[in-house]
C-alpha positions in Angstrom: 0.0 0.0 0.0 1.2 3.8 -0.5 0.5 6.8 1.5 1.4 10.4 0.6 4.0 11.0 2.9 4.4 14.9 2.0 2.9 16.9 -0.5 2.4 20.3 -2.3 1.8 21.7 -5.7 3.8 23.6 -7.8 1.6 26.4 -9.9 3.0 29.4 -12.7 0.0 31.6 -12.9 -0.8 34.5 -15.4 -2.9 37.2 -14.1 -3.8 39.3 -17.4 -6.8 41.0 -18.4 -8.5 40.4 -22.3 -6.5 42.5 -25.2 -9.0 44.0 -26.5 -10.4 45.2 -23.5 -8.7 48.7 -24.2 -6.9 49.0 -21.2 -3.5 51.0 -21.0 -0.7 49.3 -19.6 -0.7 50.6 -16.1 -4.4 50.5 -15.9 -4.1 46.4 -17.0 -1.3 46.2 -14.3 -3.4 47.8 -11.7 -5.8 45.4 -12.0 -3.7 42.6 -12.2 -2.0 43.8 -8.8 -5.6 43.7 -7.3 -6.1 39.7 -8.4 -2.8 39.2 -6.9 -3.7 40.2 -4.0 -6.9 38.7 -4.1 -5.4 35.4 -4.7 -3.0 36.0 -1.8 -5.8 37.0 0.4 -7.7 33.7 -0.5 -5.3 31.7 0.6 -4.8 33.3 3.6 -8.5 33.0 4.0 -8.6 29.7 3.9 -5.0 28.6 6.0 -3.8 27.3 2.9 0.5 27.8 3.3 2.1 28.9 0.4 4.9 30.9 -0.7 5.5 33.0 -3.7 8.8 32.0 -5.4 8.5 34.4 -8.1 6.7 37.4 -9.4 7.5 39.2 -12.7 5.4 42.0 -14.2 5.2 41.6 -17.9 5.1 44.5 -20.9 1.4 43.9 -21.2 0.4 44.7 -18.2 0.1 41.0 -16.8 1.9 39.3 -13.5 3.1 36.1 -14.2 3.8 34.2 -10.4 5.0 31.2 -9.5 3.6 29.8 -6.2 4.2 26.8 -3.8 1.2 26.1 -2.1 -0.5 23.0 0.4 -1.7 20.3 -1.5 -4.5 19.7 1.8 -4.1 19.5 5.4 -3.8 16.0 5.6 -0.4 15.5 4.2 2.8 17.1 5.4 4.3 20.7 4.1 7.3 21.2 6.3 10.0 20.0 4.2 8.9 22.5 1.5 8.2 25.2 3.6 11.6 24.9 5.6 
C-alpha cells in the first residue's frame, strides 16, 4: 500500500486581463496587482500555506507568479516550507 508521505503543488500563474479590453498598460497592471492580492488573500482566507517563489510584471500589463502552495491539510508541508 502507498500513502502520501508529504505533499504540495507547484503552480505558474498568469494574471492578465483580455487584449482587447482597451486598457492601458498601467491600468491592465493595476488590475492585475488587485487579483494578486486577491489570490493572496484567499489563501490566507482559507489557512492554505504557500509561498511565492516568483513574481515578474510583464510588458502587457500581466503578473506572471510562481507559487508553492499546500496540497490539503492532511499531508505534510514542512519539508517545503523549511
Amino acid at each position: 500500500m502507498k500513502r502520501i508521505q508529504a505533499a504540495c503543488i507547484y503552480q505558474t500563474l498568469l494574471f492578465s486581463q483580455k487584449p482587447d479590453a482597451g486598457y492601458t498598460r498601467e491600468q491592465a497592471l493595476d488590475i492585475s496587482r488587485r487579483e494578486v492580492e486577491h489570490y493572496k488573500h484567499q489563501l490566507e482566507r482559507t489557512q492554505t500555506r504557500y509561498q511565492i517563489t516568483d513574481q515578474k510584471e510583464q510588458e502587457d500589463g500581466s503578473i506572471l507568479i510562481r507559487v508553492r502552495k499546500q496540497y490539503n491539510t492532511k499531508a505534510a508541508v514542512e519539508e517545503y516550507f523549511a
